[in-house]
VOGU-3710 file (C-alpha; in Angstrom, 3 decimals, decimal comma):
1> xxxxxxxxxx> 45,827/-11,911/1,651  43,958/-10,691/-1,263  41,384/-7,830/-0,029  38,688/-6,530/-1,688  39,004/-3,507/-4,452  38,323/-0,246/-1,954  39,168/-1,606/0,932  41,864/-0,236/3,052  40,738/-1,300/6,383  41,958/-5,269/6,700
11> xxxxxxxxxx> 39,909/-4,947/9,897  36,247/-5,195/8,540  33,571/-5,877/10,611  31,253/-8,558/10,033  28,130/-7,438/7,414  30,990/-5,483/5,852  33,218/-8,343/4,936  30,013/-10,443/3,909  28,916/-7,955/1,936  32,341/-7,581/-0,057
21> xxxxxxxxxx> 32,205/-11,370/0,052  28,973/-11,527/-1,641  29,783/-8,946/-4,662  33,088/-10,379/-4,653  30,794/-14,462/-5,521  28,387/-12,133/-8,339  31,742/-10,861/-9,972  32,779/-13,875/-10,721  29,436/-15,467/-11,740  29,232/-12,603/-13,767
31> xxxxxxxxxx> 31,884/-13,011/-15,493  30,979/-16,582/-15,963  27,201/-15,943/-17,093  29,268/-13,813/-19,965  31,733/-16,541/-21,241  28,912/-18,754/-21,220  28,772/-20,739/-18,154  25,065/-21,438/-17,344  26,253/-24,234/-13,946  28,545/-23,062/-11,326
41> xxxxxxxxxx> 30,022/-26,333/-8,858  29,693/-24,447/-5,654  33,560/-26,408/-4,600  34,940/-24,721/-7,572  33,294/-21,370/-6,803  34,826/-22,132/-2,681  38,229/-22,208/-3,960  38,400/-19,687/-6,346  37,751/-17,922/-3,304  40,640/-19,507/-1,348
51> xxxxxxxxxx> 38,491/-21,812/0,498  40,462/-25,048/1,525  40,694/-28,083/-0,206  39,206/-30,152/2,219  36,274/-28,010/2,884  35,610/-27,445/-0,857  35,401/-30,637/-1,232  32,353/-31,190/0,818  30,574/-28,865/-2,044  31,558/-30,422/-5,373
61> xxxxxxxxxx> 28,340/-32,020/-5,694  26,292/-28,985/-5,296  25,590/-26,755/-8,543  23,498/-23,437/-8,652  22,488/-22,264/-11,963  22,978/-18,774/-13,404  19,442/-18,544/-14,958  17,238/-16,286/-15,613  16,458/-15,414/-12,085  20,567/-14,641/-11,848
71> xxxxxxxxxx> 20,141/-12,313/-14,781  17,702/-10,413/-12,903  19,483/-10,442/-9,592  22,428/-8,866/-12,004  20,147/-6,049/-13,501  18,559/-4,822/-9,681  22,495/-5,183/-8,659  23,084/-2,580/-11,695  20,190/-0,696/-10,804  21,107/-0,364/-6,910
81> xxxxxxxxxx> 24,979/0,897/-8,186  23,991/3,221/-10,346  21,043/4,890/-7,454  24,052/4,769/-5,181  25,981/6,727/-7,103  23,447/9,480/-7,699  22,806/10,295/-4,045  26,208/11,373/-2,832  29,467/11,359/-3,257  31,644/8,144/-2,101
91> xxxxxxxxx> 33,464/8,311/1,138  36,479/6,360/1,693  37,625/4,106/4,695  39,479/7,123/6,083  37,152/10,112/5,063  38,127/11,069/2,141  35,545/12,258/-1,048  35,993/11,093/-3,886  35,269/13,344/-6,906
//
């Protein structure tokens, strides 16, 4: 099982996991917004993620595009990291600061 970078807890609850889901989806269309991609076939995006054949299947039809509006979405994303970082030091799963 592949988790998600951080994470040492494979018990996460819900809005957690959804959460690493979700940064986990704009890391990859990230990446593909770079290399030049400007369509992402949401099947292809499901099973990059592990989703099932079967049920990727049922999305190959349906495209998103990583536009302008992406771009932005990208930039606030930026924004919010870098405010997060300036308020307080990171705490780990298990308590630790780090430095």
């Amino acid at each position: 099982m592949i988790q998600p970078s951080g994470v040492n807890n494979p018990m996460l609850d819900d809005d957690r996991l959804e959460a690493e889901v979700r940064d986990l989806l704009m890391d990859i269309c990230e990446v593909m917004a770079a290399r030049g991609y400007e369509v992402v076939s949401v099947g292809a995006l499901m099973r990059l993620v592990g989703v099932g054949e079967d049920r990727a299947r049922e999305h190959d039809a349906e495209y998103f595009a990583l536009d302008a509006d992406f771009q932005g979405m990208l930039a606030q994303r930026e924004l919010d990291r870098k405010n997060k970082n300036k308020k307080a030091p990171r705490q780990s799963l298990d308590g630790v600061t780090l430095h």
